[in-house]
C-alpha positions as CSV (number, residue, x, y, z in Angstrom):
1,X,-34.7,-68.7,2.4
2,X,-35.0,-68.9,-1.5
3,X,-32.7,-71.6,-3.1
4,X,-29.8,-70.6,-5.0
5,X,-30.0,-72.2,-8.7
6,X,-26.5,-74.2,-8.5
7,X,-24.1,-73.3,-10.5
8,X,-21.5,-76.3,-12.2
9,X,-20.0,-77.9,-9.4
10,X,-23.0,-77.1,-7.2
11,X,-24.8,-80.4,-8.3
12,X,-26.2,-82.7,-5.2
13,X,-24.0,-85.8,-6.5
14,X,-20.9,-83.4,-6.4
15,X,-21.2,-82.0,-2.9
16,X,-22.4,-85.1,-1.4
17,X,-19.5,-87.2,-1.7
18,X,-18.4,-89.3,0.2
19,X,-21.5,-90.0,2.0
20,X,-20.7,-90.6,5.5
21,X,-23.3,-93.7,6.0
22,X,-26.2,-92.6,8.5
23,X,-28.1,-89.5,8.2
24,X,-29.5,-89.8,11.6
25,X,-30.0,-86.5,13.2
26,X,-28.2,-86.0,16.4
27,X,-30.9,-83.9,19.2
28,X,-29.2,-80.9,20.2
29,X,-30.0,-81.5,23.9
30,X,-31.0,-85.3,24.7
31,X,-32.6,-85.7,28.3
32,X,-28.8,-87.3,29.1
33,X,-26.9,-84.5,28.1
34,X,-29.5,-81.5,30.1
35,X,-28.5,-84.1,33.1
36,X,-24.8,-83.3,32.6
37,X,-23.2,-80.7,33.9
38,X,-23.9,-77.4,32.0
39,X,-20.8,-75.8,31.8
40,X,-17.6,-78.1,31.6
41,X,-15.2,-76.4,33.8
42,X,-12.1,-78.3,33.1
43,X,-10.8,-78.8,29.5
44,X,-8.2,-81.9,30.9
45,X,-7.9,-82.6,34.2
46,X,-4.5,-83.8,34.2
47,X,-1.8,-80.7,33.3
48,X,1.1,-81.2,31.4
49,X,4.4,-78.9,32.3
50,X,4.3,-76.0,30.6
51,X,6.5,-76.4,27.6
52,X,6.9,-76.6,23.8
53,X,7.9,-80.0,23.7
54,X,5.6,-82.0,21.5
55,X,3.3,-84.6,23.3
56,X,4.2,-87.8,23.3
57,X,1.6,-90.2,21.6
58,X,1.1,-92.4,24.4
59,X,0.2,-89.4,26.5
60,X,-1.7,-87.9,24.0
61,X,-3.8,-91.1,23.7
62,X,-5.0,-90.9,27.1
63,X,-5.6,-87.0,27.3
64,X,-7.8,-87.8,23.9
65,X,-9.3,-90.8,25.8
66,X,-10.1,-88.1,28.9
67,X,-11.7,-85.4,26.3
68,X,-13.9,-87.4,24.4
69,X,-15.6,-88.4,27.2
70,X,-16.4,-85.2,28.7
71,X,-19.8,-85.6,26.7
72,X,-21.7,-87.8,25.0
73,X,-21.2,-87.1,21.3
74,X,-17.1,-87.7,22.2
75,X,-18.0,-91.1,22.1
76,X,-19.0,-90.9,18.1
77,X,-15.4,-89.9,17.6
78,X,-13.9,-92.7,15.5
79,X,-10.2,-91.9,14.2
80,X,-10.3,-94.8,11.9
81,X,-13.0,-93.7,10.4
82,X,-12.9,-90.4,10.3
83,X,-9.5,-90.6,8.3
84,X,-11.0,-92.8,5.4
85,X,-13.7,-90.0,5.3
86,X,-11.1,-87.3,4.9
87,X,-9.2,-89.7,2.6
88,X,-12.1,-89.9,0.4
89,X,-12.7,-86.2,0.2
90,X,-12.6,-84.8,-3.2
91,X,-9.5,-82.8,-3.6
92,X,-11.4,-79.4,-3.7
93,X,-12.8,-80.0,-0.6
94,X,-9.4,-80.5,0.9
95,X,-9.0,-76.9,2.5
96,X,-4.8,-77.5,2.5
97,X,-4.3,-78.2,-1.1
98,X,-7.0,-75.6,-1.9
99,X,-4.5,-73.0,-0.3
100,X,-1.5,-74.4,-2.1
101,X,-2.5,-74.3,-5.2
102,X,-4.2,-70.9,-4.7
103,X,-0.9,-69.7,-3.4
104,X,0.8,-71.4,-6.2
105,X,-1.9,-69.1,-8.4
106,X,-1.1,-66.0,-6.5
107,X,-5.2,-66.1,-6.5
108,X,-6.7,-64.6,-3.6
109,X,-9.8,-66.8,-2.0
110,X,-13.0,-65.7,-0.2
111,X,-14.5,-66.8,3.3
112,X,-16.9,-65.1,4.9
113,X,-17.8,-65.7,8.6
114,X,-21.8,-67.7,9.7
115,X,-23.4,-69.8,12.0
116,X,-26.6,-70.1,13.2
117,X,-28.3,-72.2,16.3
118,X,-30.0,-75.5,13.8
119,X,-28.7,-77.6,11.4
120,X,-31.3,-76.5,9.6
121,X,-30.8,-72.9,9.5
122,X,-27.1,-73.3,9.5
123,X,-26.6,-75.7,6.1
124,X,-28.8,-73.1,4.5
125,X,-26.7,-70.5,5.5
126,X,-23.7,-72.8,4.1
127,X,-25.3,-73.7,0.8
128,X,-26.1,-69.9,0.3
129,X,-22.6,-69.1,1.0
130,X,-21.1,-72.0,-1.8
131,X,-23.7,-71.1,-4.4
132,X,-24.8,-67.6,-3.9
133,X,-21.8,-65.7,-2.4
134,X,-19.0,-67.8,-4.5
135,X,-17.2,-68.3,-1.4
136,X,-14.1,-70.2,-2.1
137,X,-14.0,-71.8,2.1
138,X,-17.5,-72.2,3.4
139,X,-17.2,-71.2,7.4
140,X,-19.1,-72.6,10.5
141,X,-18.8,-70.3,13.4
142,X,-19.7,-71.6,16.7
143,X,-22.2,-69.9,19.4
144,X,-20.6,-68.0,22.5
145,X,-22.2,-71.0,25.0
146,X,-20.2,-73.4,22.7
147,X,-16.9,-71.6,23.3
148,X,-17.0,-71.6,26.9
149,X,-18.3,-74.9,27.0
150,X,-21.6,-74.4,28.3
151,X,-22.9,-76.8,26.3
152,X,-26.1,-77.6,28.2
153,X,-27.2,-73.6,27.6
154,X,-25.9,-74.3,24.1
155,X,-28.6,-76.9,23.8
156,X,-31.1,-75.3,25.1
157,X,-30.6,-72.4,23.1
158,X,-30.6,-74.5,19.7
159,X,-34.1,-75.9,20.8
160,X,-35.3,-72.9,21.3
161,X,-34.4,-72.0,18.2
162,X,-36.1,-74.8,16.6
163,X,-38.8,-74.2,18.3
164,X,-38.9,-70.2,17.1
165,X,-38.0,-70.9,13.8
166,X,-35.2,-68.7,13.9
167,X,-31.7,-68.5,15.2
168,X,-31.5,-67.4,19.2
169,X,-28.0,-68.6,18.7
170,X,-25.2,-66.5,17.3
171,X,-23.8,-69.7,16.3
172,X,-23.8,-73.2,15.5
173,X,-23.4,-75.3,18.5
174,X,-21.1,-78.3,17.0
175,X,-20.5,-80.2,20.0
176,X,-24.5,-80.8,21.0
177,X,-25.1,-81.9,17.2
178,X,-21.5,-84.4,17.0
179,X,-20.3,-85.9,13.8
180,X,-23.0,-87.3,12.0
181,X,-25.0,-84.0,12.0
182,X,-22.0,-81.5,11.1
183,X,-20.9,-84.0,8.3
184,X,-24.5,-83.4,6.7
185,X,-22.9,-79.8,6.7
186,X,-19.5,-80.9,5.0
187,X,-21.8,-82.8,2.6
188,X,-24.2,-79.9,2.0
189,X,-21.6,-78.0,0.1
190,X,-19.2,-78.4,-2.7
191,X,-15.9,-76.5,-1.3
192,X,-13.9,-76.9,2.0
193,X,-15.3,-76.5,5.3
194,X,-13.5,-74.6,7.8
195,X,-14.4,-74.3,11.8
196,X,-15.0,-70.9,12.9
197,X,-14.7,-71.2,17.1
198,X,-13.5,-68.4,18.8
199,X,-12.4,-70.2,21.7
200,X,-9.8,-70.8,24.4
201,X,-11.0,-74.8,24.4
202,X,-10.8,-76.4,21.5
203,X,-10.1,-79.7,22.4
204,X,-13.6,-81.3,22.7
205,X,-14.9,-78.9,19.0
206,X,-11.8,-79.7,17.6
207,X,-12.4,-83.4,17.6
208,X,-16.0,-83.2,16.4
209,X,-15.6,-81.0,13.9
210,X,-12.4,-82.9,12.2
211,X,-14.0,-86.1,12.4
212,X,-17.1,-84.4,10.7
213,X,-15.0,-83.4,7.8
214,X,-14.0,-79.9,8.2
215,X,-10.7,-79.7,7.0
216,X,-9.7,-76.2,8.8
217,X,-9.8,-74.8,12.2
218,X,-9.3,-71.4,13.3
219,X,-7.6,-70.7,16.8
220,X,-4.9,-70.1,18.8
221,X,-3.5,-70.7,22.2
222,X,-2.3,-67.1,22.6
223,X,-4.6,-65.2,20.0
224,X,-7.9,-66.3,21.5
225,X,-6.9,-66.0,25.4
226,X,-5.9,-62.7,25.4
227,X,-8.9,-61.6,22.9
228,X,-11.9,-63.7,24.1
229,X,-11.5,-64.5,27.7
230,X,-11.2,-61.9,30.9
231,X,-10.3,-65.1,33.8
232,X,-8.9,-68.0,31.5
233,X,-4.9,-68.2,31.8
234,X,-2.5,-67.8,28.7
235,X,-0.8,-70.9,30.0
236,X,-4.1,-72.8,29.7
237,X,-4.7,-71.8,26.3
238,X,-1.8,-72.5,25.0
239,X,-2.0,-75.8,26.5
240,X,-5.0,-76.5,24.9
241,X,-4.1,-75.5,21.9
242,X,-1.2,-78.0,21.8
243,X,-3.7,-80.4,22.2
244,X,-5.6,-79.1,18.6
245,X,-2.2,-79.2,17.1
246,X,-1.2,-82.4,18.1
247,X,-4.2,-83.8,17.0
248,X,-3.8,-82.2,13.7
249,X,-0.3,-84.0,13.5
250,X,-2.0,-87.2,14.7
251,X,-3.9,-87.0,11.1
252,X,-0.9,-85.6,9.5
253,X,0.6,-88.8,10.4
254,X,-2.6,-90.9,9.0
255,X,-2.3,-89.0,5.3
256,X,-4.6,-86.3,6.1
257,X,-2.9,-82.7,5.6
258,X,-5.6,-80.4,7.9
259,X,-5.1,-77.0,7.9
260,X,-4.9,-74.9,11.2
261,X,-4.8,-71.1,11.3
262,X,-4.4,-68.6,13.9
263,X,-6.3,-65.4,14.3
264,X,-3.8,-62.3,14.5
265,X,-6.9,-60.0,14.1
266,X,-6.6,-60.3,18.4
267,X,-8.8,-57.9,20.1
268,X,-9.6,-56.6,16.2
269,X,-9.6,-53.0,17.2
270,X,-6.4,-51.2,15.8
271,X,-3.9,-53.6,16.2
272,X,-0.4,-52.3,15.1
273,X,0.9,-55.0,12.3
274,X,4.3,-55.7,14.9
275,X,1.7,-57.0,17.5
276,X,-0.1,-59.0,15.5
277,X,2.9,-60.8,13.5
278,X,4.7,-61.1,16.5
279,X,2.0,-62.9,18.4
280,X,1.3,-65.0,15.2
281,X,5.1,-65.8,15.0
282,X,4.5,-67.3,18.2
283,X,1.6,-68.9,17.7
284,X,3.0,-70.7,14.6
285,X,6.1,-71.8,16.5
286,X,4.0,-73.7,18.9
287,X,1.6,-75.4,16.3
288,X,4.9,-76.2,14.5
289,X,6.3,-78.1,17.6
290,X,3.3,-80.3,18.0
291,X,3.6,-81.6,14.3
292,X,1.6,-79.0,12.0
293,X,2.6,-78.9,8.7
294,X,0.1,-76.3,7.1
295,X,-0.4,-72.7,9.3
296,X,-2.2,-70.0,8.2
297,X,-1.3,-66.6,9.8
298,X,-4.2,-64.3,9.8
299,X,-4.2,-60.4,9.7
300,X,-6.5,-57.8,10.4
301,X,-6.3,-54.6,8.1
302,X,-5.3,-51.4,9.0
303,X,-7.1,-50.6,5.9
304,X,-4.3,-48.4,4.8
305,X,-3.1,-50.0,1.5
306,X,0.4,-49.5,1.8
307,X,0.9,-51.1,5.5
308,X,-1.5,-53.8,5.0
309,X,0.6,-55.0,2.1
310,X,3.7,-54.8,3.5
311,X,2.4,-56.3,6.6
312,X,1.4,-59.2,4.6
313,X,4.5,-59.6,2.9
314,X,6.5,-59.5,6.6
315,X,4.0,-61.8,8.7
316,X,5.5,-64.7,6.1
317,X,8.5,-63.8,6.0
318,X,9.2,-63.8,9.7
319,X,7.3,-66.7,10.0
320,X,9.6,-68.4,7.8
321,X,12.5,-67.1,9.4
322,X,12.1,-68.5,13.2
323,X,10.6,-71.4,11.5
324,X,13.6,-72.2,9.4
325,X,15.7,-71.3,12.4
326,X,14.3,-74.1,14.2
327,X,14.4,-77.2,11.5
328,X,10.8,-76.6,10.9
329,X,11.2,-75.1,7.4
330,X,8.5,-77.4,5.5
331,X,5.8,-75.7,7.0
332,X,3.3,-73.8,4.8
333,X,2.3,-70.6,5.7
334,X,-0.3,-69.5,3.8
335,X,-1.6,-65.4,4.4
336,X,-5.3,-64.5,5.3
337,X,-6.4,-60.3,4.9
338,X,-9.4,-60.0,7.2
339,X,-11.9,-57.2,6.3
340,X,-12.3,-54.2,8.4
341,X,-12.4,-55.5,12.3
342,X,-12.9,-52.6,14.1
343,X,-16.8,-50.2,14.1
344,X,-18.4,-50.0,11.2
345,X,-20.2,-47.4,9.8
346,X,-24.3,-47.7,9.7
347,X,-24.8,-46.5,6.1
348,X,-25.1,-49.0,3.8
349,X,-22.9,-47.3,0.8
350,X,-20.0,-46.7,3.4
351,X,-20.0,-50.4,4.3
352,X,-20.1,-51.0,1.0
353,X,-17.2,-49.3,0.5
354,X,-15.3,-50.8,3.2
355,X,-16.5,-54.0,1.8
356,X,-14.9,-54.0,-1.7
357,X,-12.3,-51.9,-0.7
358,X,-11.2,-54.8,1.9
359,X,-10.8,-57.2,-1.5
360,X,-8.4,-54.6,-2.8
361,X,-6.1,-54.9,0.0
362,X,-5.9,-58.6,0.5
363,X,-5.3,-59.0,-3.4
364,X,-2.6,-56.0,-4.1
365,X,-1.1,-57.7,-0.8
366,X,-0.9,-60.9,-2.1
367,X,-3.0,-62.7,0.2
368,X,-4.0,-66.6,-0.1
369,X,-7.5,-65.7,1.2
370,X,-9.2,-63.0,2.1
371,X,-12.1,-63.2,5.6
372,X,-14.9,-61.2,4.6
373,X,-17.5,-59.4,6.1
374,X,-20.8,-57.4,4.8
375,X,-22.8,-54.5,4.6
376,X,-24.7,-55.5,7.9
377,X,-21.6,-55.7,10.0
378,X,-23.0,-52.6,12.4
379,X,-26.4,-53.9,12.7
380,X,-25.7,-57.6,14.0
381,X,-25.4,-60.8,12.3
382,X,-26.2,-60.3,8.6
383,X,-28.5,-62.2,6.7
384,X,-27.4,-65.2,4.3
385,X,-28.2,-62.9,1.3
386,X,-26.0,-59.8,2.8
387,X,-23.4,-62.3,3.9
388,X,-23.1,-63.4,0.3
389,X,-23.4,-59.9,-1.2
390,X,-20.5,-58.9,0.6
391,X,-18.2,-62.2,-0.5
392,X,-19.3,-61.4,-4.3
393,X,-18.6,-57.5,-3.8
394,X,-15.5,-58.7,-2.4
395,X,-14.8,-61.2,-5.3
396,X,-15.6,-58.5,-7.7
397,X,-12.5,-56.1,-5.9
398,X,-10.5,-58.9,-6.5
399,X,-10.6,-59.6,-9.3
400,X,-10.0,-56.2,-10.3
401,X,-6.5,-55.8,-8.7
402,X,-5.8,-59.2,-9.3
403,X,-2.8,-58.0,-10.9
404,X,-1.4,-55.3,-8.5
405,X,1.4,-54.8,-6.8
406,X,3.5,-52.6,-4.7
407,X,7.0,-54.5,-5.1
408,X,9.7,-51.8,-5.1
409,X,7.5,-48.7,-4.4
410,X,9.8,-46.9,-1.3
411,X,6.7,-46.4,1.0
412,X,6.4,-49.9,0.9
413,X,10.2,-51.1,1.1
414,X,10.3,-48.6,4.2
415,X,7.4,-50.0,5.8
416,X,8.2,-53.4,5.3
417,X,11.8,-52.9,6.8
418,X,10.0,-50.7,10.0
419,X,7.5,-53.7,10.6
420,X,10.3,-56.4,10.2
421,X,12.7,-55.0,13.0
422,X,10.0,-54.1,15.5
423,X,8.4,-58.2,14.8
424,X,12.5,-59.1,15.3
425,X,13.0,-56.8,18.6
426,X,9.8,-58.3,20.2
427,X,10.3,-62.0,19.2
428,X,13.9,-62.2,20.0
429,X,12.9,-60.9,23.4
430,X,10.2,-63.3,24.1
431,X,11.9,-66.3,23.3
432,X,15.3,-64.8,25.9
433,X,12.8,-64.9,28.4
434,X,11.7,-68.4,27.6
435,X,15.4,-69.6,27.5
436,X,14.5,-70.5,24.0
437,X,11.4,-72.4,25.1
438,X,8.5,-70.4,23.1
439,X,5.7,-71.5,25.3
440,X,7.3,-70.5,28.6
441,X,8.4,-67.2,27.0
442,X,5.0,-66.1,26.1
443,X,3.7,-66.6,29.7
444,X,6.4,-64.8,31.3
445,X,6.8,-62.0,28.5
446,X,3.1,-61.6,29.2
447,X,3.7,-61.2,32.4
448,X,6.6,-58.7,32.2
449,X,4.3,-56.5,29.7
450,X,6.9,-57.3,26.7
451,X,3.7,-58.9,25.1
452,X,0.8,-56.7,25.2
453,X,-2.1,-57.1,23.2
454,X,-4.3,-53.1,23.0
455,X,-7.8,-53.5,24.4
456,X,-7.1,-57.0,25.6
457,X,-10.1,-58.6,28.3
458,X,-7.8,-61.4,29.9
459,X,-6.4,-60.0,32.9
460,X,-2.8,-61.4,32.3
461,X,-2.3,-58.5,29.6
462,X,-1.2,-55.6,30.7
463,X,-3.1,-53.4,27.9
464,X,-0.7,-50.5,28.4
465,X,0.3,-50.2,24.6
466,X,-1.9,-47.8,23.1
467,X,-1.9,-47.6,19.1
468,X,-3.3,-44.4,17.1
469,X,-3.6,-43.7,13.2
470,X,-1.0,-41.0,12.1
471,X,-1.5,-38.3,9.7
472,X,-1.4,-40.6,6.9
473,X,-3.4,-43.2,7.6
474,X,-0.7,-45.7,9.2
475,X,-1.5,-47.8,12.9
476,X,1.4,-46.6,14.6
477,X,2.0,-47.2,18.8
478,X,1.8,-43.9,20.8
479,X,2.7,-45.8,24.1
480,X,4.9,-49.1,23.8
481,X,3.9,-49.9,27.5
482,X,6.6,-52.4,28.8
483,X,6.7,-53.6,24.5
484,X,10.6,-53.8,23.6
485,X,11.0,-51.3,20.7
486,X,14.5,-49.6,19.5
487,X,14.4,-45.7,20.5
488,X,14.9,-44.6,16.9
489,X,11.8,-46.5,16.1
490,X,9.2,-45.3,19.1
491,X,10.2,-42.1,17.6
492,X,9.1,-42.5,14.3
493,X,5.8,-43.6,15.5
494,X,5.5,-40.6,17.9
495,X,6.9,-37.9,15.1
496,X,4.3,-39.3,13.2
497,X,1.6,-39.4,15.3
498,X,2.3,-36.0,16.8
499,X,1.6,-34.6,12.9
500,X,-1.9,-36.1,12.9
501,X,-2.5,-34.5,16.6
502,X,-1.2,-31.2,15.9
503,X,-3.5,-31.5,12.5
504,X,-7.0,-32.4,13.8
505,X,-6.4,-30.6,17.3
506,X,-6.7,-33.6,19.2
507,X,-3.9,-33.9,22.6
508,X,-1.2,-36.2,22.0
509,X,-2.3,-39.0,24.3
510,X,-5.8,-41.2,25.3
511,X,-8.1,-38.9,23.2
512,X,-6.0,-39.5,20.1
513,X,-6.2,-43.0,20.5
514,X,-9.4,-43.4,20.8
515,X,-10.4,-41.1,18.7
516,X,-8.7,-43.2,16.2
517,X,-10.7,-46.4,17.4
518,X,-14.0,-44.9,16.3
519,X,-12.9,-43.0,13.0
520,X,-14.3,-45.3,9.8
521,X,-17.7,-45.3,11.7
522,X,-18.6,-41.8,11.6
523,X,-20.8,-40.6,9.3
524,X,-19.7,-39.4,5.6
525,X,-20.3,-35.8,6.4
526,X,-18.0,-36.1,9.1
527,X,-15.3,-37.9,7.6
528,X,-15.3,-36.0,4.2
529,X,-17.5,-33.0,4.3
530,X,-18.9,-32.1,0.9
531,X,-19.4,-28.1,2.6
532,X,-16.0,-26.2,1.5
533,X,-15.2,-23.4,4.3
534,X,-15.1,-19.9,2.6
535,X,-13.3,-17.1,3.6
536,X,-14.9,-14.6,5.9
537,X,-17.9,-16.6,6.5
């Protein structure tokens, strides 16, 4: 890969401090670690009640005590230490103030996604990211063996790689190269770091990756169980989220503000706004319990401008509003727009198009930040030059609607008002069922169908809610499935719906649905034909 001629602020001496002592290299896969155990079954041993109830330190101690040593680079895990690292962080590396003051700024920040199977390979990809892409949050996404925690096949799999010269990894495996390794990562660029996992179990990358440096963690207990996993329960996940959290408060409580944000993209394949901001609601709730103080809530586009800003707009809002409701009204909730989550179309200039276009609708929606994506989305993992041709296309989209918005437009007001009673309907019905104990209301909610994620793998989720796109453009739910929603509202959806049916002769049912699913990936000439019918012909 060609290196990036550094901009200002791009200087070695600026993105290498602090320096974190030794730059020993950690092997991916020591002769100790292939005689471990390849897959670690059991995240903790020992289960806590199920319950929202934050962990008590002594407790938490010992279930820390229990994780770090379910493999050897645990043992490099020094709290002590790691805190005067993060204390000694420059202040724009510190991904929670960089949020505030970007909110402060109604600016609207870029992070793509990347991670590849070397350290090597992967702080390349970083560095291209900070210099070449502009991207305001530098990502490291982990490899699928790291996020089931088959960390012996994640080993092998980064030696391989070494040993190919390329990346046989579709990630970075954190855990095999521990703290000394990723913080040659943190140190490699000049802007926060943010942990990219896609797991149920966070526990063990959770503790590496913080103590590396990374300032920001993506995850949730419910969002990543019922989008990632087919066996793994939601009651485990949330559990082992609580753990993440309370280890975030556990730094909280040393000076160091980390921020932790949850994925509401869920299964990423046209998921109505009321699903995602009521699962993120919950989601929130639970982080807030353990002792979070900063939570992102992160949403998918529909890609329709109108609902993705008032979706936006209402995923705070609500948040706010169960938060405050529960004395927990000092915790940040910063927005992030993801691009385009579900198929993507082959052709470069269509991608393109979705690319840019995704900027417009995290900045006229007034999002913090905006998860990007590139013009290599349908083809596999893009390169590090796509991957930062997409966050500059992005940037450019930006920056020109940095000063757009939709405030007082009635489409908007409308949709905002729709989106805010179905959140309220579903929400208030979870936590009845939890007699106001959020954690135990998402597992039996789940298990009543009143949660429902569309699409979902994990068999606890009854994937009987079936969303469509209307005649407008709009995600709207053909069948609720056991999903609480007032009867004046399921018919709006369906009136709506039923206009986009009776318009492109599709049946009102499966068939609309799914042809909604593959839409934005069909060819131009499909979706816009440039051949006008004529009469008698």
């Amino acid at each position: 890969m060609t290196t990036c001629s550094m901009p200002p602020g791009c200087s070695p001496s600026a993105s290498r401090r602090p320096r974190s002592g030794s730059r020993a290299r950690v092997s991916p896969c020591s002769k100790r670690r292939r005689r471990m155990a390849s897959v670690v079954s059991d995240v903790l041993r020992t289960k806590r009640p199920l319950g929202e109830a934050a962990i008590a330190w002594d407790e938490f101690d010992a279930m820390r005590t229990e994780n770090l040593s379910r493999w050897p680079t645990g043992a490099a895990v020094d709290l002590d230490e790691a805190v005067a690292y993060h204390l000694e962080l420059p202040r724009h590396k510190r991904l929670s103030e960089v949020l505030r003051r970007a909110k402060a700024e109604r600016r609207c920040l870029t992070q793509p996604r990347g991670g590849f199977g070397t350290l090597r390979l992967q702080k390349e990809l970083m560095r291209a990211l900070d210099c070449e892409g502009l991207a305001d949050i530098v990502p490291t996404t982990t490899d699928s063996y790291t996020r089931n925690e088959h960390f012996g096949q994640a080993g092998r799999g980064s030696e391989e790689s070494e040993a190919a010269g390329r990346s046989l990894l579709n990630g970075f495996p954190i855990v095999n190269y521990g703290v000394a390794a990723c913080r040659e990562l943190v140190e490699a660029i000049d802007k926060p770091a943010i942990m990219l996992t896609g797991t149920a179990m966070p526990n063990l990358v959770g503790e590496i990756g913080y103590a590396a440096g990374y300032t920001g963690f993506l995850g949730s207990g419910i969002a990543y169980t019922t989008s990632y996993t087919k066996e793994y329960t939601i009651e485990d996940g949330i559990r082992n989220y609580q753990y993440l959290d309370r280890l975030a408060a556990l730094y909280a409580e040393r000076g160091v503000l980390l921020h932790r944000r949850q994925p509401g993209f869920l299964t990423g394949t046209n998921i109505p706004p009321c699903i995602a901001i009521a699962i993120a609601v919950l989601d929130c709730l639970l982080a807030a319990a353990q002792g979070v103080k900063q939570y992102g809530l992160e949403l998918a586009q529909t890609l329709h401008l109108v609902q993705d800003a008032a979706a936006i707009a209402v995923c705070e809002e609500m948040a706010q509003e169960y938060l405050c409701g529960r004395g927990l009204g000092d915790v940040e909730t910063p927005i992030t727009s993801l691009h385009w989550m579900g198929a993507w179309p082959h052709d470069e200039a269509q991608a393109a198009a979705l690319v840019a276009y995704g900027g417009t609708l995290a900045a006229i929606g007034g999002a913090v930040s905006v998860t990007t994506k590139s013009t290599h989305e349908a083809l596999g993992i893009p390169t590090p030059q796509a991957n930062a041709e997409g966050l500059r296309m992005t940037r450019m989209a930006i920056y020109l609607a940095r000063n757009l918005r939709l405030d007082g437009l009635p489409d908007y007001e409308r949709e905002k008002a729709l989106i805010r009673r179905e959140v309220r309907t579903i929400v208030d019905r979870v936590l009845e069922l939890g007699d106001g104990d959020v954690a135990v209301g998402t597992v039996r909610a789940f298990e009543a169908g009143v949660l429902d994620v569309p699409w979902s793998p994990n068999r606890q989720v009854a994937s009987r809610v079936l969303p469509a796109r209307d005649a407008d453009g709009y995600l709207r739910i053909l069948d609720p499935g056991a999903v609480p929603m007032d009867a004046d509202v399921l018919e709006e959806h369906r009136t709506r719906l039923a206009r986009r049916a009776n318009r492109d002769k599709v049946p009102m049912g499966y068939d609309l649905a799914v042809a909604s699913v593959y839409e934005l990936s069909e060819p131009l000439g499909v979706l816009l034909s440039d051949r006008w019918a004529r009469d008698g012909e």
